[in-house]
Each structure stands twice: as C-alpha cells, then as structure tokens.
C-alpha positions in Angstrom: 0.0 0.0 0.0 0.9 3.4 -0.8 2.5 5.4 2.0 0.4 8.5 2.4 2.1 12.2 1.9 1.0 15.3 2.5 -1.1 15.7 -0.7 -3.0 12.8 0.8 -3.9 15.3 4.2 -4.4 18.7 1.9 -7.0 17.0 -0.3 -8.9 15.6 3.4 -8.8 19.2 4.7 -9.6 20.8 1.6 -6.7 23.4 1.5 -3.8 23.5 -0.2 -1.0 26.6 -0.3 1.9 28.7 -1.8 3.8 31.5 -1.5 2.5 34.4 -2.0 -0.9 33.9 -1.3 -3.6 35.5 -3.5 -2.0 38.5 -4.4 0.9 36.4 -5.9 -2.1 34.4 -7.9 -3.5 37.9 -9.1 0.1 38.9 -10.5 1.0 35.8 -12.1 -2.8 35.8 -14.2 -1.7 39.6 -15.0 1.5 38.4 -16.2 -0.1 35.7 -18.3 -2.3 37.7 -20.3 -5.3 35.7 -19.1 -8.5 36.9 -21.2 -12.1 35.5 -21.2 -11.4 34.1 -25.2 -8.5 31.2 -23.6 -8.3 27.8 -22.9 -6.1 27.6 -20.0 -4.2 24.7 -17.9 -3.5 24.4 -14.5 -0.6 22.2 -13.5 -0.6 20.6 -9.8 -4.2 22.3 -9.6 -4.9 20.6 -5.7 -8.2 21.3 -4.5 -9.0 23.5 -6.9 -9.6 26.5 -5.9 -7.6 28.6 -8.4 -9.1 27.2 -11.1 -12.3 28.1 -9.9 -11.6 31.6 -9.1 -10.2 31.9 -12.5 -13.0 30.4 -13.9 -15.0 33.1 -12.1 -13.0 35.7 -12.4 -12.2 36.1 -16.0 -14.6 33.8 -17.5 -12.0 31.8 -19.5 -12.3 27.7 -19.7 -10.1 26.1 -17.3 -8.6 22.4 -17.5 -6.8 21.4 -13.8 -4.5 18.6 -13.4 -3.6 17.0 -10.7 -1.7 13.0 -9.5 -3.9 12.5 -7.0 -7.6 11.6 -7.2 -8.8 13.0 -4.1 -7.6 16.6 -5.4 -9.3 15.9 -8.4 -12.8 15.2 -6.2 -12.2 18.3 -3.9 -12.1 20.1 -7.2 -14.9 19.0 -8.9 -16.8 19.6 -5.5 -15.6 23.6 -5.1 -16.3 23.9 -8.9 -20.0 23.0 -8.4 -20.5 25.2 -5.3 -18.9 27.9 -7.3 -21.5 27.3 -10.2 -18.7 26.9 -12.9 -18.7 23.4 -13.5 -19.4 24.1 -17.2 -16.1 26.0 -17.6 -13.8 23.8 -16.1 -12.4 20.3 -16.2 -10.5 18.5 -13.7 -8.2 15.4 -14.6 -5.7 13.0 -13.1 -2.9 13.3 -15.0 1.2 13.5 -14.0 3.1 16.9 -14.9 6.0 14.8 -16.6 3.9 12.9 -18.5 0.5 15.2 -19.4 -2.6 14.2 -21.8 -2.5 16.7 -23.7 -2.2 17.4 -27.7 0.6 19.8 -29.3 -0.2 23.4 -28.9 -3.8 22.9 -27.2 -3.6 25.5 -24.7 -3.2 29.5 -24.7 -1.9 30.1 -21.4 -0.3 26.7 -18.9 0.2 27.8 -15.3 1.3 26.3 -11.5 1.8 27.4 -8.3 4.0 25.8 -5.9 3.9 22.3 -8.3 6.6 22.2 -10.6 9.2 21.9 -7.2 7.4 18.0 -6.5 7.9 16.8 -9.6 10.5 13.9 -10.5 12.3 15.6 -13.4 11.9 19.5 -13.4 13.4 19.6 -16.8 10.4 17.4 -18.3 7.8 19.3 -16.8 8.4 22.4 -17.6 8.9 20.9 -21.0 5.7 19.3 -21.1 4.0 22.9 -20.8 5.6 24.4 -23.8 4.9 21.0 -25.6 0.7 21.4 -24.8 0.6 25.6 -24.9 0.4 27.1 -28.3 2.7 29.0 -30.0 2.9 32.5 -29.1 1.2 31.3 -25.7 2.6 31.7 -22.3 3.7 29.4 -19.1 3.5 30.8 -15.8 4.9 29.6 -12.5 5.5 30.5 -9.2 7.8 28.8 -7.7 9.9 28.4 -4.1 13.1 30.2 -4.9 16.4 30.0 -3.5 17.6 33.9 -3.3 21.3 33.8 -2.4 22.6 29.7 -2.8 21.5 27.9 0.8 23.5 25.3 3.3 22.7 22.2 3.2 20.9 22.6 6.9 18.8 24.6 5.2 17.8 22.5 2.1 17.5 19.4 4.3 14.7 22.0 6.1 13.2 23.1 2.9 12.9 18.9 1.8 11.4 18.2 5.4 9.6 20.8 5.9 7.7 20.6 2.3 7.5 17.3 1.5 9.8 14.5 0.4 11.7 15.1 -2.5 10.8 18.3 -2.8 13.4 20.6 -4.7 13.5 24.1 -5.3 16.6 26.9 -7.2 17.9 30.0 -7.4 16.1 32.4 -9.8 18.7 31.9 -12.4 18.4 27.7 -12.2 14.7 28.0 -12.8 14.8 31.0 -15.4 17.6 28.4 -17.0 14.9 25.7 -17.3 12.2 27.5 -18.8 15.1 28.8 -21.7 15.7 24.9 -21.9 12.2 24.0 -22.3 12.4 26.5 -25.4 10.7 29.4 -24.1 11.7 33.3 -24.4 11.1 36.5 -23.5 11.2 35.8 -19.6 9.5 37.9 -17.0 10.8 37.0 -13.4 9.4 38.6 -10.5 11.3 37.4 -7.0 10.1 38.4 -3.7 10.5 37.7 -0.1 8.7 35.3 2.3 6.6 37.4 5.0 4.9 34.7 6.9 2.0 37.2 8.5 1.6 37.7 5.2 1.2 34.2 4.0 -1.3 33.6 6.6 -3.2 36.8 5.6 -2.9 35.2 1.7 -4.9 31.9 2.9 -7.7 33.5 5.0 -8.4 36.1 1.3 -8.3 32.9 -0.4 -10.2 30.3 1.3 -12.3 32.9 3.4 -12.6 32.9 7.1 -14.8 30.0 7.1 -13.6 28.0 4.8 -10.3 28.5 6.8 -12.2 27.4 10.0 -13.8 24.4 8.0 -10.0 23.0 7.4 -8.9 23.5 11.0 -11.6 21.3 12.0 -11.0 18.4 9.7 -7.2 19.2 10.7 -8.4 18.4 14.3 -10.8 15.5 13.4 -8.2 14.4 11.2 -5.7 14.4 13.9 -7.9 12.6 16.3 -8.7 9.8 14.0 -5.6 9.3 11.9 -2.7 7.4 13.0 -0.9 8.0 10.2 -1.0 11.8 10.3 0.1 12.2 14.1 3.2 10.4 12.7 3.4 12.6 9.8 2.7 16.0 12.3 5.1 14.0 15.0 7.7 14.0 12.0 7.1 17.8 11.0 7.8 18.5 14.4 10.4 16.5 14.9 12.3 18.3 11.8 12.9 21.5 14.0 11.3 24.9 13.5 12.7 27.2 10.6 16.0 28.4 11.3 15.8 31.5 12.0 17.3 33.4 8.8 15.4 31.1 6.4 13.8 34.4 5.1 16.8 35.7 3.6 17.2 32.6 1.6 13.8 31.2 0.3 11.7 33.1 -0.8 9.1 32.8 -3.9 9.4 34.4 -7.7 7.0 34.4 -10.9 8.3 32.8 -14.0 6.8 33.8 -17.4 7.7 32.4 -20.9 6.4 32.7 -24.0 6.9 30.0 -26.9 7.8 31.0 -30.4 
C-alpha cells in the first residue's frame, strides 16, 4: 500500500498553499495575459480553488491537473459550489507525463507544483509542448535567493515534503530557456509569513479557513498516520531563524515561439 504524503492530508482538509498567497495568484494571471477568449491549464491544480476563481474571475475555460484523485474530487466539488462546472475540467494526469495534444492550450500555469515533480526539466517541457505557439507558461515557484546550506535544504525537503526541490532564480529562469521558451518575466520576492497567513484566509475565506482546521483536528484525532506525519514535521525542527533571507518565492513567465 501506498504510503500516504502530505497531498494525501491537503485534499482531506480541503486546502492547499503557496507562497505568495492570492496577491501572488492575481500577479502571475496579470502576467499571463489571461483573457475571457482562452483555454487555460492548471498544472498541480490541488483542490481546486484557483481554477475556480479563474474560472470566475475572468470567465475563460479552465482544464486542472492533478496526481492525486482526491484533489481531483475536492475540485470538482468547489467547482460545483462555485456554479462553474461548465467551464472547467479537472483530470488526473502526472506533470512529466501530461494528456494533452501539441499546442492545445493558450496560457499553462502552477503554483508551488513544478518543485514535486520527478524531473523538473520534463515538466516544464511538457507545458511548452501542450501551450500554443505565441502562448505563455507561468509559474510561481519556491526560490532559492542567495545559494543555501545544506541545513537549510535538508529543512526546505522536510519541511515541504519529500523530494521536494526548489533553485535559485537563475536555475529556474535556465529551465524555462531549456524548455524553449523566451522573452522571460521574473518577478522574486521575499517570504513574510504574517503575510502568507493573511494570503490563505483572502483565499479560502474565514470560514472556509475554519472548516480545514476542523478536519485538521478530526483528522488528527482519528488518523494514526497523520500524528506520525505532524510528529515527524515536528520533529524536523522549527525554521531556522534566517530562512527568510534565503527562500523566498518568484513568478516565471515564458512565451513560446
């Protein structure tokens, strides 16, 4: 049997993060050129609740992706409370390895994916490969701002999830050249963890907030398997205490030819 990860607790609870918080979401659909007319891809898409709100907010057709199956059922949940089930799509489907036609898509986006996957390289190929040409990718990503110890990656991998890898700006602008995109926009900025909290409440809403803390709790109460997983967390150590002038977050945008 599967051992269960993180993902596994985010899609119970119904919540799912990155840095930046909305604000950071708002920027990188700016950057992307986002109009009502796309078709538009979300890579890692979790729960779903950017997809939605894009859905929503600028009326465009939205196809999510996600690995895991309960993810893809959280989504398809918040897109019928939302009312926007008609404009969206929600399918299981791995980064490295997507779907997807040629060229199908006007804008491919993630937030806070593209750092889990196996082979960085491929997936960031895989979204030029399915966005059309003159189309844009947009990420935002963890990013390393000056080059970090390895205490402090061995935090970043414990503290994320397994396996999890992040760069520096220039590593990840690098890969998006690779993948054969051009004229990059990169946008770095600090971590302000008041203001990451702030970012989830705008997001999720107070009480959708408070709904996740509870299953947190219920799931805490019920699950053996994630006490281990908090006991582990814990047992990781706190974030040292100048992790903020190392990691911090940026928006990547590439355009193919």
């Amino acid at each position: 049997m599967p051992k269960t990860t993180i993902f596994d607790f985010q899609a119970y609870v119904g919540l799912t993060k990155h840095m930046g918080g909305l604000a950071a979401t708002e920027e990188l659909f700016r950057l992307c050129e986002i109009s009502s007319d796309d078709e538009v891809m979300e890579a890692g898409c979790g729960v779903g609740q950017t997809s939605v709100l894009l859905a929503k907010r600028h009326g465009c057709r939205v196809v999510g992706v996600d690995i895991s199956q309960d993810m893809i059922d959280r989504a398809w949940e918040r897109a019928r409370r939302a009312g926007v089930e008609e404009q969206v799509e929600f399918r299981v489907a791995d980064i490295v390895d997507l779907p997807f036609e040629d060229g199908r898509f006007d804008v491919v986006f993630g937030e806070s994916i593209t750092s889990f996957a196996a082979d960085h390289a491929k997936a960031i190929s895989e979204y030029a490969r399915v966005v059309k040409s003159g189309g844009l990718v947009g990420l935002n990503e963890s990013t390393w701002l000056q080059p970090p110890s390895s205490e402090l990656i061995a935090w970043f991998e414990q503290d994320m999830a397994p396996n999890a890898r992040t760069h520096t700006a220039e590593e990840w602008e690098a890969l998006l050249e690779g993948a054969g995109l051009r004229d990059l926009v990169v946008q770095t900025s600090t971590m302000d963890m008041r203001q990451e909290f702030r970012g989830i409440l705008r997001r999720y809403g107070l009480g959708g907030f408070i709904q996740s803390i509870g299953r947190m709790l219920v799931l805490y109460a019920h699950n053996p398997e994630y006490r281990a997983f908090v006991r582990e967390i814990r047992e990781g150590g706190v974030a040292p205490p100048d992790v903020a002038d190392y990691l911090g977050y940026g928006l990547y945008i590439g355009r193919k030819p």
